[in-house]
C-alpha beads as a LAMMPS data file, in Angstrom:
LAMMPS data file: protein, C-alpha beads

194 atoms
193 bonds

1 atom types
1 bond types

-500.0 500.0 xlo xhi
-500.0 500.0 ylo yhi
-500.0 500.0 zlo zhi

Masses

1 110.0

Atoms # bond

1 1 1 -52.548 -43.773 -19.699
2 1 1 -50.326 -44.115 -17.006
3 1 1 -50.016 -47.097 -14.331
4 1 1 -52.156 -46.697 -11.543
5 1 1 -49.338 -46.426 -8.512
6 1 1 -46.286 -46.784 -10.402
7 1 1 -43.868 -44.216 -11.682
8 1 1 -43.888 -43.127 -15.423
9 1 1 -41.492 -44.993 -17.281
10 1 1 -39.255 -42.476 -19.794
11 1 1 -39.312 -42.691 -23.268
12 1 1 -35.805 -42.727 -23.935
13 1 1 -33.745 -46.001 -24.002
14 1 1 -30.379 -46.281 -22.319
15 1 1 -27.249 -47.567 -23.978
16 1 1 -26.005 -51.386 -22.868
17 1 1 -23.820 -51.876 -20.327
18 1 1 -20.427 -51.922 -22.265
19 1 1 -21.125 -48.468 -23.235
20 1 1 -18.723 -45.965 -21.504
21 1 1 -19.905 -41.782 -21.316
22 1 1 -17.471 -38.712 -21.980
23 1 1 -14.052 -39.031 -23.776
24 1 1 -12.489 -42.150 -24.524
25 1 1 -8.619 -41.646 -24.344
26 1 1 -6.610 -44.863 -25.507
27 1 1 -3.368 -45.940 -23.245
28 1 1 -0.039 -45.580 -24.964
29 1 1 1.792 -46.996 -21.885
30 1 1 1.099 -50.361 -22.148
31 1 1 -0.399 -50.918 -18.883
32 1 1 0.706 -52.925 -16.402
33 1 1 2.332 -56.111 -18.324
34 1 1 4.768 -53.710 -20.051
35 1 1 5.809 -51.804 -16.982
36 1 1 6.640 -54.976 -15.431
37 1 1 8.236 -56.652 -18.342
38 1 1 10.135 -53.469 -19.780
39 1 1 12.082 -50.699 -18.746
40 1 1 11.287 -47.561 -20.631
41 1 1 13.567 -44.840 -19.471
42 1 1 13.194 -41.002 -20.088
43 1 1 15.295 -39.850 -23.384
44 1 1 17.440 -37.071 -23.077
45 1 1 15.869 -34.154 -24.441
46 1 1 18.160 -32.560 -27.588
47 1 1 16.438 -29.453 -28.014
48 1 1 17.281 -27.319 -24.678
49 1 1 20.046 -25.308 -26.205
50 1 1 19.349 -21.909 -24.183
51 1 1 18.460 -19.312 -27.081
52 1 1 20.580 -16.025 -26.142
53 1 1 18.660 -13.107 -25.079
54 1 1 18.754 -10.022 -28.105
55 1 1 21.611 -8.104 -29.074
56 1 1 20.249 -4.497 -28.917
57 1 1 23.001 -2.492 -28.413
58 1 1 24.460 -4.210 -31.975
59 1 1 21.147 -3.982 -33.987
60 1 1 20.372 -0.141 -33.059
61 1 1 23.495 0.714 -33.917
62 1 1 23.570 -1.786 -37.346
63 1 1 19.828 -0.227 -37.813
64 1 1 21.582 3.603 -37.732
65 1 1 24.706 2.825 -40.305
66 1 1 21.786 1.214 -42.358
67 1 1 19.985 4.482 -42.275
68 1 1 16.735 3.592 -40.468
69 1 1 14.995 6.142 -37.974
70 1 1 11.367 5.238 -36.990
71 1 1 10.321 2.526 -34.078
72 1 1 8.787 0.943 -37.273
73 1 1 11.976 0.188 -39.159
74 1 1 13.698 -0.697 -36.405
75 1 1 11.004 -3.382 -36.062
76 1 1 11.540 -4.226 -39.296
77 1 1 15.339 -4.323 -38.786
78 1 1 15.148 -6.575 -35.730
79 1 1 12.993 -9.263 -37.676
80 1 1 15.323 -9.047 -40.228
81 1 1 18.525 -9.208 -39.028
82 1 1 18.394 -11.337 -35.302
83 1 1 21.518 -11.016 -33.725
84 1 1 21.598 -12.656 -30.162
85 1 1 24.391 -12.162 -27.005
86 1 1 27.752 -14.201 -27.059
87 1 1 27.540 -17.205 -25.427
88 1 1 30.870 -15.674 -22.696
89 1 1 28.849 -12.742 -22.214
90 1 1 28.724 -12.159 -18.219
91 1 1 27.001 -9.421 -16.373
92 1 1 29.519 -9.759 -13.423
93 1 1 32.965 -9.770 -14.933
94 1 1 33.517 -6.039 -14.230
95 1 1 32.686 -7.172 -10.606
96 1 1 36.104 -8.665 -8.235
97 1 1 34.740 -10.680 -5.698
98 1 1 37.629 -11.456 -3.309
99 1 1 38.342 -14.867 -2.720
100 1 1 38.061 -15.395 0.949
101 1 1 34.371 -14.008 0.723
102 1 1 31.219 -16.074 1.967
103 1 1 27.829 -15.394 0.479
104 1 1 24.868 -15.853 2.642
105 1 1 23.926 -14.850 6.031
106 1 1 26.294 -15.550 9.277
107 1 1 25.281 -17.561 11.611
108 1 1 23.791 -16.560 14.945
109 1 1 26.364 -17.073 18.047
110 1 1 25.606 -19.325 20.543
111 1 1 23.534 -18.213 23.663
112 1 1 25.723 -18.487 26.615
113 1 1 23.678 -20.647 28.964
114 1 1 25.341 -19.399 32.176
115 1 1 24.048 -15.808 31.491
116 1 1 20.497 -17.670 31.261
117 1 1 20.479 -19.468 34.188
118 1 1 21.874 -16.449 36.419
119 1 1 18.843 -14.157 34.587
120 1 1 21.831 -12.126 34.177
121 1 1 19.554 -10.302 30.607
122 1 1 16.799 -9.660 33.089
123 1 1 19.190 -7.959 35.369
124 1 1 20.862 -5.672 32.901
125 1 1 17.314 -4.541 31.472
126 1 1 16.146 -3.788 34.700
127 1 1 19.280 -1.957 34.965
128 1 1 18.685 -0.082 31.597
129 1 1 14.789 0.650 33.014
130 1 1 15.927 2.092 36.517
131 1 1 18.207 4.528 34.284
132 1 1 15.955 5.541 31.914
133 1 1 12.957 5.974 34.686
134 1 1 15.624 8.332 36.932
135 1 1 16.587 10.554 33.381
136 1 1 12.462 11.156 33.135
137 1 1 12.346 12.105 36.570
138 1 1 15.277 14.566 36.356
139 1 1 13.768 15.869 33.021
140 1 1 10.789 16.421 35.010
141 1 1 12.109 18.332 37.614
142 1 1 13.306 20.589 35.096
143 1 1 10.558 21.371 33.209
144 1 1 8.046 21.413 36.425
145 1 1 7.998 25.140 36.380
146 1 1 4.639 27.118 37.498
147 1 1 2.481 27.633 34.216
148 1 1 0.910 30.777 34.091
149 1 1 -3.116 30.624 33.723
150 1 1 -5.556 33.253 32.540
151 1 1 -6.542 33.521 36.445
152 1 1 -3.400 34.049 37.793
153 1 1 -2.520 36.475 34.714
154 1 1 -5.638 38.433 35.390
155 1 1 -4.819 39.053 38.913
156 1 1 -1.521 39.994 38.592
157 1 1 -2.861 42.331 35.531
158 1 1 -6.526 43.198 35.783
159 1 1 -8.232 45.531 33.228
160 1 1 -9.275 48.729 33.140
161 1 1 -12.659 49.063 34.954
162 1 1 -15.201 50.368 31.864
163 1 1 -16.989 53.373 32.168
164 1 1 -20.945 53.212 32.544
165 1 1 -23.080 54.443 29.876
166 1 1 -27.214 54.065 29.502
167 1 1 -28.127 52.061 26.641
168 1 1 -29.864 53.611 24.090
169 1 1 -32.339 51.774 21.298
170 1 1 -30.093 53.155 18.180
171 1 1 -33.462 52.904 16.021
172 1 1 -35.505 54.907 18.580
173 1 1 -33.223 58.203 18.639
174 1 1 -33.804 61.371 16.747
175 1 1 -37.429 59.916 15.162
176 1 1 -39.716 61.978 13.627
177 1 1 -43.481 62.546 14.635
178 1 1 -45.360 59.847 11.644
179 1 1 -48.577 61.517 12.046
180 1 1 -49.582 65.361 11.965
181 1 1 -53.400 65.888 13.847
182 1 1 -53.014 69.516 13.678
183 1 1 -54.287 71.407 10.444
184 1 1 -51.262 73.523 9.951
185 1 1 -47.835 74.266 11.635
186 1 1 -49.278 77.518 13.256
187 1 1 -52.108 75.522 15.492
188 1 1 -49.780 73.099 16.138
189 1 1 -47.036 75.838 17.855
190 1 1 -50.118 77.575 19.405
191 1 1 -51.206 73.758 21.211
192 1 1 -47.515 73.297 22.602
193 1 1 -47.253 77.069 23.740
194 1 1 -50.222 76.802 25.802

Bonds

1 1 1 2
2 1 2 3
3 1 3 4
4 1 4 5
5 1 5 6
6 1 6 7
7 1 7 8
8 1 8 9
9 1 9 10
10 1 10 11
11 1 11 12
12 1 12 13
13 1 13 14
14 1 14 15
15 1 15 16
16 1 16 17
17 1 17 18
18 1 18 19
19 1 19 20
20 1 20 21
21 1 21 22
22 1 22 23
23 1 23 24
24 1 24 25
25 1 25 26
26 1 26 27
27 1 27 28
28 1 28 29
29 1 29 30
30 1 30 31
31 1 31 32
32 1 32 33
33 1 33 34
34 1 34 35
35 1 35 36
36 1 36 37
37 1 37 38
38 1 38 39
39 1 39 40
40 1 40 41
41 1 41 42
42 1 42 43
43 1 43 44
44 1 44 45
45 1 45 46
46 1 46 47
47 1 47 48
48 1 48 49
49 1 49 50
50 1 50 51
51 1 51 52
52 1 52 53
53 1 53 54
54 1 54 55
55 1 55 56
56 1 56 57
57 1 57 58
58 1 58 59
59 1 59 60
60 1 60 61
61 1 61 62
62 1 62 63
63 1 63 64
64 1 64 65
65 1 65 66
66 1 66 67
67 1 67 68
68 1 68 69
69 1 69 70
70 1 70 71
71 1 71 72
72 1 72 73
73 1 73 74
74 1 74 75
75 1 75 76
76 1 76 77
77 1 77 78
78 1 78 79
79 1 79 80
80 1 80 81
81 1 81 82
82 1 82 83
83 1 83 84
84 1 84 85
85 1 85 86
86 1 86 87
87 1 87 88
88 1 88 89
89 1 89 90
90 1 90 91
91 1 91 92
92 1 92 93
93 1 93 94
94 1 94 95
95 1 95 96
96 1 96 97
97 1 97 98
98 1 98 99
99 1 99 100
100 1 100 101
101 1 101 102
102 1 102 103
103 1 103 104
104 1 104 105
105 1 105 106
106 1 106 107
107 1 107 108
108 1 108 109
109 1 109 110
110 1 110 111
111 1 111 112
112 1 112 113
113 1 113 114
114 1 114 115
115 1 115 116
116 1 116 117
117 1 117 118
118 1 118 119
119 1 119 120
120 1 120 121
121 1 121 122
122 1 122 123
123 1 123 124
124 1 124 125
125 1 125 126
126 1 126 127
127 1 127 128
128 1 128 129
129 1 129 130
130 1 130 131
131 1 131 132
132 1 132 133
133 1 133 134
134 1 134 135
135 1 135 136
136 1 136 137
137 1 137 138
138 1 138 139
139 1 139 140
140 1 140 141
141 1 141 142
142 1 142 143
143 1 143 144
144 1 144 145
145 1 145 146
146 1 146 147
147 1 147 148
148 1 148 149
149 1 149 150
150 1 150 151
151 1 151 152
152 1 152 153
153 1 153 154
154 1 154 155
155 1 155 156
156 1 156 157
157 1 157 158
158 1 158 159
159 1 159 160
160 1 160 161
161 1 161 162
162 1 162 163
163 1 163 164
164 1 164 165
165 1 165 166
166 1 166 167
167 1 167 168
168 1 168 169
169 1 169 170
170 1 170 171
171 1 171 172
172 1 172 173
173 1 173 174
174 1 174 175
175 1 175 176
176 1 176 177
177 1 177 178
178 1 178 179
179 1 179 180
180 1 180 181
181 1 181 182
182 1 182 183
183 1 183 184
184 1 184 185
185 1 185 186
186 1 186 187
187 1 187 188
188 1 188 189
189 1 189 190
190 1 190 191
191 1 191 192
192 1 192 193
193 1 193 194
């Protein structure tokens, strides 16, 4: 049973203290007393010989003379026989560049400071504004011609006054009588006659 106002205890037992969790990853540096005492310096790598890019232009046309045709040969071909660029290949030796050429963007000239402190920009674009507000005005006064309305069109032009005619129910015209009282067409003559 459990311990009257005391937590449960849990079953399982933990490791000691010396016991670390996770990964253990030895040093290979040394630690401290060897970076101190030694000096290790970075090797120079051998290996970084730049592999050439592929030679395609030389292996499609090898892969022809040798009498190949499908994309599946050709794979073959290329594992096969690897033949990589030149070493003095260059993209840009059909290009001359002259000599006295600078690559890059120019540089900005220098803002004259006179101009800035006689607001000599602010004058010229209110300048450029009073111009371009009296070419909308005279563009205005050229187009500010008298549009013609439906009003004005319609009493210069009225139309032609429509004759009168009484409206007639279409449905109700030329109907027959539904029901006949009279017991045959001679009674019926004699009844309207009289």
């Amino acid at each position: 049973q459990a311990e009257v106002g005391k937590p449960q205890r849990n079953c399982y037992t933990l490791p000691g203290f010396d016991f670390s969790y996770g990964l253990y990853i030895p040093r290979t540096d040394g630690g401290v007393a060897e970076a101190i005492g030694h000096w290790n310096t970075v090797k120079p790598r051998t290996g970084l010989v730049q592999k050439m890019p592929r030679d395609f232009i030389t292996m499609n046309r090898d892969a022809l003379k040798a009498g190949y045709t499908t994309a599946h040969e050709f794979n073959l071909y290329y594992k096969d026989k690897d033949i990589r660029r030149k070493g003095d290949d260059n993209h840009f030796k059909s290009i001359k560049i002259p000599a006295d050429m600078t690559f890059g963007i120019t540089s900005r000239p220098c803002t004259p400071f006179l101009d800035l402190l006689q607001h000599k920009y602010q004058e010229l674009w209110m300048e450029q504004q009073r111009s371009l507000t009296a070419t909308l005005r005279m563009e205005k006064k050229k187009n500010d011609k008298v549009r013609e309305t439906r009003t004005t069109l319609l009493r210069k032009h009225p139309p032609p006054a429509k004759e009168e005619s009484f409206w007639h129910l279409p449905h109700l015209e030329k109907v027959g009588p539904h029901l006949s009282t009279f017991p045959d067409p001679g009674a019926r003559k004699k009844a309207f006659s009289a």
